[in-house]
Backbone as CSV, one residue per row, in Angstrom:
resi,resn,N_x,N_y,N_z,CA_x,CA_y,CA_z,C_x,C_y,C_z
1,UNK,12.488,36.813,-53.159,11.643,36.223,-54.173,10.383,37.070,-54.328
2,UNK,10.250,37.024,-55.001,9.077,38.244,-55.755,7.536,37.551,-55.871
3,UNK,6.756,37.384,-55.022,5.244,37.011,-55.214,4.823,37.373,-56.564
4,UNK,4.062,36.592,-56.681,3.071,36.718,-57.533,2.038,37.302,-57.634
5,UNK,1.443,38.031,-58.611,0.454,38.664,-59.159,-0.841,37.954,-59.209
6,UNK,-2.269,38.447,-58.227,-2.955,37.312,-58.226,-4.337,37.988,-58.966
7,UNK,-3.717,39.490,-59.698,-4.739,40.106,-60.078,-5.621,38.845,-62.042
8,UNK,-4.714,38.315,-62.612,-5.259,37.696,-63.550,-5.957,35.986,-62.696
9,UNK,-5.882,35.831,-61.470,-6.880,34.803,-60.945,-7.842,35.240,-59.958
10,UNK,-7.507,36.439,-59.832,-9.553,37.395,-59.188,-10.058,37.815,-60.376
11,UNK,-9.614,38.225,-61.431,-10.357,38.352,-62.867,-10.698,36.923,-63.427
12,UNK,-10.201,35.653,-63.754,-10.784,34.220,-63.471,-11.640,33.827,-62.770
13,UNK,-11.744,34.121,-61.345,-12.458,33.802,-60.200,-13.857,34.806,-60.445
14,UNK,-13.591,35.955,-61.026,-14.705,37.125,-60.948,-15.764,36.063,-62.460
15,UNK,-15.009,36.211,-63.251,-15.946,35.489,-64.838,-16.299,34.197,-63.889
16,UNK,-16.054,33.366,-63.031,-16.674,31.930,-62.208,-17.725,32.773,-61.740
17,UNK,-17.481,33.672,-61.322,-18.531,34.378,-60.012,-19.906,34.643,-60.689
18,UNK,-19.652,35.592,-61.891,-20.550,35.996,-63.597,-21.398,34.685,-63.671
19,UNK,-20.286,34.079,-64.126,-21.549,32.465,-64.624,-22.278,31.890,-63.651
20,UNK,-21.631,32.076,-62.244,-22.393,31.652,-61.465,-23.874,32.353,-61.064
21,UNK,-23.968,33.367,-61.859,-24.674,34.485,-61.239,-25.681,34.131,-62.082
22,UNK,-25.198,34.038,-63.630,-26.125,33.868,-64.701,-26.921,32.728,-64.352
23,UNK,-26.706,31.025,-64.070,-26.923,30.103,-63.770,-28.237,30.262,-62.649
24,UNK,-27.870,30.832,-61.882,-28.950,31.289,-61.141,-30.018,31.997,-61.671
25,UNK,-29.136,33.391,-62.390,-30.728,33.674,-62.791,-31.380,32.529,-63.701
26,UNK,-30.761,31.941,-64.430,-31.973,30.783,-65.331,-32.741,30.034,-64.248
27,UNK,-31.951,29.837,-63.093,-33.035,28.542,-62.415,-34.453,29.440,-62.232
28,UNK,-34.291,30.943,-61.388,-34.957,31.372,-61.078,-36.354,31.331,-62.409
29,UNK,-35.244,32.169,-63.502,-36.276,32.119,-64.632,-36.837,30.586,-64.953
30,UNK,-36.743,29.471,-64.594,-37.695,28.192,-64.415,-37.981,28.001,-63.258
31,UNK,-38.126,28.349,-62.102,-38.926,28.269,-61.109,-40.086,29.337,-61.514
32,UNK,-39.887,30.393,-62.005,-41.403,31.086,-62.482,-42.079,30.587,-63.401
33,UNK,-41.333,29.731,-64.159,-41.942,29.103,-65.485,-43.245,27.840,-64.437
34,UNK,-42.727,27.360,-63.605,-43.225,25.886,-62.814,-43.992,26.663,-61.973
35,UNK,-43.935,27.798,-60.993,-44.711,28.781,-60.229,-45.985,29.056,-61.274
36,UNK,-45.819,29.070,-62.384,-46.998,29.684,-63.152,-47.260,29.116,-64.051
37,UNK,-46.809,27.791,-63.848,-47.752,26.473,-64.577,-48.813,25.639,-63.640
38,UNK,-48.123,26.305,-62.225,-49.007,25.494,-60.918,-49.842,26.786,-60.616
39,UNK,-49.799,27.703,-61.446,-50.859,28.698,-61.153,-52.053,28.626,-61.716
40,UNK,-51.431,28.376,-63.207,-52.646,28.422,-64.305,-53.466,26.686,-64.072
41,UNK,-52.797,26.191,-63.129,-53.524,24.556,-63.130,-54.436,24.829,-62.208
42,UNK,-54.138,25.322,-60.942,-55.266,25.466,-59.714,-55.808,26.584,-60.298
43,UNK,-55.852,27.530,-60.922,-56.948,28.177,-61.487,-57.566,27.560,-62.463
44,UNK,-57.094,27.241,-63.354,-58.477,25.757,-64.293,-59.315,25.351,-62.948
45,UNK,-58.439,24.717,-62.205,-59.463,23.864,-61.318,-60.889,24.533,-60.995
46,UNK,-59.752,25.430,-60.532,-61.304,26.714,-59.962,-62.021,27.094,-61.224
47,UNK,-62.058,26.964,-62.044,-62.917,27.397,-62.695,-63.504,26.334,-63.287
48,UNK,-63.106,24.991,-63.436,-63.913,24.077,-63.847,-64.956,23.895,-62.382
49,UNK,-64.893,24.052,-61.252,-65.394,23.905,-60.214,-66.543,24.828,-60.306
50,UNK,-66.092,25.892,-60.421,-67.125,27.519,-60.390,-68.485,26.574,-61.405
51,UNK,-68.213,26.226,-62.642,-68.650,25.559,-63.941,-69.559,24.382,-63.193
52,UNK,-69.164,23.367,-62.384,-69.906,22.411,-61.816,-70.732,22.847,-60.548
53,UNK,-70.539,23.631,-60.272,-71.177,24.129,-58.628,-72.376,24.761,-59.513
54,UNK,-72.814,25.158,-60.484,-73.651,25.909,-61.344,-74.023,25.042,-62.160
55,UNK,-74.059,23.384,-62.482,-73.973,22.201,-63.179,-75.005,21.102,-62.078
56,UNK,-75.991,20.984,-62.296,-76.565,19.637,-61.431,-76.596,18.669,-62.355
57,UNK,-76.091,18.412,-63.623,-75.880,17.289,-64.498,-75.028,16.292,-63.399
58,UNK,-74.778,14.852,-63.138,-74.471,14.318,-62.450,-73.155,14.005,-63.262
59,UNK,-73.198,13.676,-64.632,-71.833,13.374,-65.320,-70.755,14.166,-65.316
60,UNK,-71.440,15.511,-65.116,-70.736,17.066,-65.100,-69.775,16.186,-63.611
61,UNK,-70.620,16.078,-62.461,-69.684,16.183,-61.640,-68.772,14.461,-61.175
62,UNK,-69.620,13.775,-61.973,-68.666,13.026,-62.349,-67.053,12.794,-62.902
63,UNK,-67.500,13.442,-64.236,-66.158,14.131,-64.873,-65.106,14.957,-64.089
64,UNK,-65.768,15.999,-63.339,-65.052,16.877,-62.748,-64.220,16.285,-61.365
65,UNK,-64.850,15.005,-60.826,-64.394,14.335,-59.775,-63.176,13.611,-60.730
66,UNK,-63.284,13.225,-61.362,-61.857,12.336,-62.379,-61.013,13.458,-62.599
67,UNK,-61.390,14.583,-63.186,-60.241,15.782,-63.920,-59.426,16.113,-62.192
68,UNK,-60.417,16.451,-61.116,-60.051,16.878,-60.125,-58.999,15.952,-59.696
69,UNK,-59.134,14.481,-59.827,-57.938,14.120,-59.122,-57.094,13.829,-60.150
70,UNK,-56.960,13.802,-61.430,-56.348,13.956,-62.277,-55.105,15.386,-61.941
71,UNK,-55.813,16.427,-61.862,-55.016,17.362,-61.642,-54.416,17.806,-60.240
72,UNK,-54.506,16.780,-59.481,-54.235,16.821,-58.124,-52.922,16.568,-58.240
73,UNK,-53.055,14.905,-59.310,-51.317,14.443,-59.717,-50.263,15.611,-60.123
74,UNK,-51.545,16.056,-61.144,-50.552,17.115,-62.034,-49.612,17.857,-60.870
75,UNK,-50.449,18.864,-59.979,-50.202,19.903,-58.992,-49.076,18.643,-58.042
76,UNK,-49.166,17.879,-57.494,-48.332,17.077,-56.674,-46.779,16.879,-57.586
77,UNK,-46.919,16.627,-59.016,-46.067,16.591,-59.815,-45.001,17.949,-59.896
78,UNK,-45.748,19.010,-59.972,-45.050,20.506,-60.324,-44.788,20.725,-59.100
79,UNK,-45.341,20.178,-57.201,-44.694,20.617,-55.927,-43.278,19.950,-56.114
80,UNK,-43.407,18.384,-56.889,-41.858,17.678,-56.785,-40.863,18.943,-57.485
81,UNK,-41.216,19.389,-58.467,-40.236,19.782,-59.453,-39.901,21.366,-58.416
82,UNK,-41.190,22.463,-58.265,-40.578,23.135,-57.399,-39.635,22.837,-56.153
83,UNK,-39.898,21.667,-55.659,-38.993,21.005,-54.273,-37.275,21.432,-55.308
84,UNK,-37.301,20.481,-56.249,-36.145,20.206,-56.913,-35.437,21.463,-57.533
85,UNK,-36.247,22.241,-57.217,-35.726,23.748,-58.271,-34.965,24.508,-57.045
86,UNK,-36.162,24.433,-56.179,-35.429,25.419,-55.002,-34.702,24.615,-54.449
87,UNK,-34.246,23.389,-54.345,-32.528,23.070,-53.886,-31.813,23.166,-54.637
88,UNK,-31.929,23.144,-56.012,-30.682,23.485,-56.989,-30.045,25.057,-56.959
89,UNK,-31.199,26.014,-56.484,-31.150,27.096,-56.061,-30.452,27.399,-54.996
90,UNK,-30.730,26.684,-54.121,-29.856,27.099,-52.292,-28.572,26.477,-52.995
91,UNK,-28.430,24.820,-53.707,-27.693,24.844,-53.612,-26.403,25.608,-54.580
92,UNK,-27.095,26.265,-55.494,-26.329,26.929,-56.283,-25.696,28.848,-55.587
93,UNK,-26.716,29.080,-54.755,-26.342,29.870,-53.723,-25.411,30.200,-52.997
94,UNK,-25.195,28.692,-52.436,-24.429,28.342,-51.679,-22.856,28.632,-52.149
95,UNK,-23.327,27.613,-53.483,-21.697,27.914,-54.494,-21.117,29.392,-54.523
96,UNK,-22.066,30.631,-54.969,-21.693,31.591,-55.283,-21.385,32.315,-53.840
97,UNK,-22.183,31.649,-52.789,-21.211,32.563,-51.289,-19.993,31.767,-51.593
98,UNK,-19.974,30.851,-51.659,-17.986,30.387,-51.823,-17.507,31.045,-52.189
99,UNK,-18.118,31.186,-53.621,-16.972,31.602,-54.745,-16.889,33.052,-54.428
100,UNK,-17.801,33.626,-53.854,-17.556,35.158,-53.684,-16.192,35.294,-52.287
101,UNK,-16.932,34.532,-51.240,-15.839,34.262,-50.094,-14.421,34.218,-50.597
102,UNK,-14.340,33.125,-51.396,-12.524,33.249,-52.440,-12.266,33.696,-53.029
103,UNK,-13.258,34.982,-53.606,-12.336,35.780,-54.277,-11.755,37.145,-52.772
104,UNK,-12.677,37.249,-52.355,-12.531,38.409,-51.309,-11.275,37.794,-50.467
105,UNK,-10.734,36.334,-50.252,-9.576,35.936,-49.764,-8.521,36.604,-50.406
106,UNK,-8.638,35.817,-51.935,-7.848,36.637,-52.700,-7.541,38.499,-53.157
107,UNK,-8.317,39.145,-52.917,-8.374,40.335,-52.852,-7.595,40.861,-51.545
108,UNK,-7.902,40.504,-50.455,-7.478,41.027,-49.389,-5.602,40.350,-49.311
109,UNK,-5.621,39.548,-49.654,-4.053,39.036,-49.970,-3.715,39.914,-50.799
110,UNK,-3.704,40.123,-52.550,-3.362,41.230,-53.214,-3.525,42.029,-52.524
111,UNK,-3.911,42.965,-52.041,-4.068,44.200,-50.601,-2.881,44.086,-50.246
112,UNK,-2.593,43.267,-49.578,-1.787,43.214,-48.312,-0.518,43.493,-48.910
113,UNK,-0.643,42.396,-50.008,1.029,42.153,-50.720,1.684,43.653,-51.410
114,UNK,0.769,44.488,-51.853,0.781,45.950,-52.236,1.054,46.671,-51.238
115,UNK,0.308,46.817,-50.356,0.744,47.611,-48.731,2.304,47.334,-48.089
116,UNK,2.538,46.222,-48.502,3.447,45.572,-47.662,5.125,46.004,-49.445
117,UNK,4.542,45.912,-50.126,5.513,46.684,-51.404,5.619,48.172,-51.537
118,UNK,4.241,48.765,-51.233,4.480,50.466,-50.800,5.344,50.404,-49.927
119,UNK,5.209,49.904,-48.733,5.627,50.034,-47.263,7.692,49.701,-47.038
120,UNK,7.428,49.148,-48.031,8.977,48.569,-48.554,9.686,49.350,-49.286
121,UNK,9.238,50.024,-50.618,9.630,51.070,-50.993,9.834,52.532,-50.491
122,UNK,8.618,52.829,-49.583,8.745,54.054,-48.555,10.151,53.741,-47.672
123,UNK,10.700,52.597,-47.186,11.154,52.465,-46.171,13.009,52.385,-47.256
124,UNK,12.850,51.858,-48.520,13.758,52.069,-49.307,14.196,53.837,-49.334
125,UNK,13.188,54.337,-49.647,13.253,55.982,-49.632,13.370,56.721,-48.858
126,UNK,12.920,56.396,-47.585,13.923,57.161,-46.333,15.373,56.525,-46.327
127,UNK,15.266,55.788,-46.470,16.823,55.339,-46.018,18.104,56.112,-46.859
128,UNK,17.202,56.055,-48.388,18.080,56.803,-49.410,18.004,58.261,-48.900
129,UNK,17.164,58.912,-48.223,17.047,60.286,-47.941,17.785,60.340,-46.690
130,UNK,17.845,59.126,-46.047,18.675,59.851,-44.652,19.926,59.563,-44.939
131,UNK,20.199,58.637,-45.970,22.150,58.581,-46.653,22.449,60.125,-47.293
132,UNK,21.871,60.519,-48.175,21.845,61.932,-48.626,22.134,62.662,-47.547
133,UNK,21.030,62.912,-46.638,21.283,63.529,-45.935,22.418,63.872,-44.456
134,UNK,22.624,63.132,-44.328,24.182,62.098,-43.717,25.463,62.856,-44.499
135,UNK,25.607,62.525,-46.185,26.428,62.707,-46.778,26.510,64.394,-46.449
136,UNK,25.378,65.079,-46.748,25.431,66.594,-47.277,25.534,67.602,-45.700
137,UNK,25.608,66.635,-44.687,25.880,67.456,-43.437,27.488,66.889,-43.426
138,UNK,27.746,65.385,-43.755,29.102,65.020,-43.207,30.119,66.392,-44.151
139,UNK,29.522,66.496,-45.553,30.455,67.473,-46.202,30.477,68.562,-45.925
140,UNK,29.243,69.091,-45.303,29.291,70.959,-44.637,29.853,71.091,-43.080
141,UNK,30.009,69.575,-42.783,31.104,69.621,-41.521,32.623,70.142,-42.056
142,UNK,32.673,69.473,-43.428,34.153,69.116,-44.054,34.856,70.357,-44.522
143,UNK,33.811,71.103,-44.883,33.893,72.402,-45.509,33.631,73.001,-44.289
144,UNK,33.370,73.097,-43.093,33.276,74.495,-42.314,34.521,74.367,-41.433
């Protein structure tokens, strides 16, 4: 019985591997988006701060005590979402060591099954060479 050809499901498995790859890069490309929305927030801060430390108006630091914990939420808000980004990340990681792991299963099987069809055919081809050769001594026995 004649195995099967597993080269059109490592080309399947390879386009899984692609998307998986792409997928990742988007998370990444929104974890920089959230990295540098929690950048540009604690820098406001600091600079509304720089602004009140140079401010003895009392409302000034009034205000700035409300915005400050105002944006404390904000920043506590964008740590949840980074939390949530970088596990979708590991766990999307994770996926693509699989999926890479099964294709390299599959690869090394195609391997084998080829080695093991060379190895079969070589062993077809001596045999045909040592019948030949068998024949063409049995006949120069026949003839001498």
């Amino acid at each position: 019985m004649a195995e099967p050809d597993l080269s059109g499901l490592i080309r399947y498995r390879r386009y899984q591997l692609d998307e998986k790859r792409r997928f990742i890069a988007r998370l990444y490309a929104e974890a920089d988006k959230i990295y540098g929305t929690k950048k540009r927030a604690l820098d406001e801060v600091a600079h509304e701060r720089a602004y009140v430390v140079e401010s003895s108006d009392p409302h000034v630091i009034t205000g700035f005590l409300t915005y400050q914990g105002m944006m404390k939420k904000k920043v506590a808000l964008i740590d949840k979402e980074i939390q949530r980004i970088d596990t979708r990340i590991q766990v999307a990681q994770d996926d693509l060591r699989e999926e890479y792991a099964e294709i390299k299963k599959y690869e090394i099987v195609q391997r084998r099954r080829l080695e093991r069809k060379r190895a079969e055919l070589a062993r077809r081809e001596a045999a045909l060479f040592d019948a030949q050769a068998l024949e063409m001594y049995r006949r120069a026995v026949e003839n001498a």
